[in-house]
N, C-alpha and C positions, 0 to 999 in steps of 0.2 A: 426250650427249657429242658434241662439235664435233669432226672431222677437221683436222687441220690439216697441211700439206708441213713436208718436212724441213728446209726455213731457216728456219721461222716457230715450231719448237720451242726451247725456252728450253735454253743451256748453260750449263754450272755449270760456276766452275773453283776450287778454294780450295788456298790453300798457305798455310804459319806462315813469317811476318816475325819479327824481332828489332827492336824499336823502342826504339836506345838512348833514357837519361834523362838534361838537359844536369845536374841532381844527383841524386845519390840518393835514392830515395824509404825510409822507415822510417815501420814501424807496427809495435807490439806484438811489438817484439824482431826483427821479421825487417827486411831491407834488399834492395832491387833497384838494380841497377845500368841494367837493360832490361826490358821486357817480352815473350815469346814474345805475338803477333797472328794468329788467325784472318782472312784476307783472303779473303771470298768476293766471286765477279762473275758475276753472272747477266747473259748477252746473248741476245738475240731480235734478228734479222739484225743491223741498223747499232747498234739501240738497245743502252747498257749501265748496268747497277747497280752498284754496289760498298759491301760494307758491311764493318766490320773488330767481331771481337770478342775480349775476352780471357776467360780463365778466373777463378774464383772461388777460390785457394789453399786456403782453409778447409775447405772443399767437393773437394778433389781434383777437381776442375772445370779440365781442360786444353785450349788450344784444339786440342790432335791428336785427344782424342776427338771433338769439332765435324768438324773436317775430315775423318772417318773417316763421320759422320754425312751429311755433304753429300755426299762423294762414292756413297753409296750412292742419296742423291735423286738426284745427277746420272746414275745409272746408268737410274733410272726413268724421269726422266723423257726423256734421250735413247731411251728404247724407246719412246715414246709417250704414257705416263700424263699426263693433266691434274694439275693443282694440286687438284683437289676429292677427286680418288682417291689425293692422299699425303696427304691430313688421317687 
């Protein structure tokens, strides 16, 4: 396991966006008007990621559970943990 300082550890930040629809979207009887968006960003000092996800409706698959999920990696790995040790 590599040491690494404290600005060369990865931070996680995620928050849920609202992405209206310029129409409505319909499928199999239900209708959206927007999407709730999982926005994660992972930065390591200047460098940054950003990725956006949404949930699976069928599935009770929500992106707050996601964001409840990342914030728990963002706890770890701001303690230190590498990537190989939250596999």
């Amino acid at each position: 396991m590599r040491n690494i300082g404290l600005e060369q550890r990865p931070r996680l930040t995620a928050r849920i966006e609202r992405w209206p629809f310029k129409k409505p979207f319909r499928i199999t009887g239900y209708e959206w008007t927007e999407s709730e968006v999982l926005v994660v960003e992972a930065r390591v000092g200047e460098a940054c990621g950003r990725g956006e996800a949404l949930g699976v409706y069928y599935h009770n698959d929500e992106p707050e559970s996601g964001r409840r999920q990342i914030e728990a990696l963002a706890e770890r790995l701001e303690g230190g943990a590498n990537v190989d040790e939250l596999v």
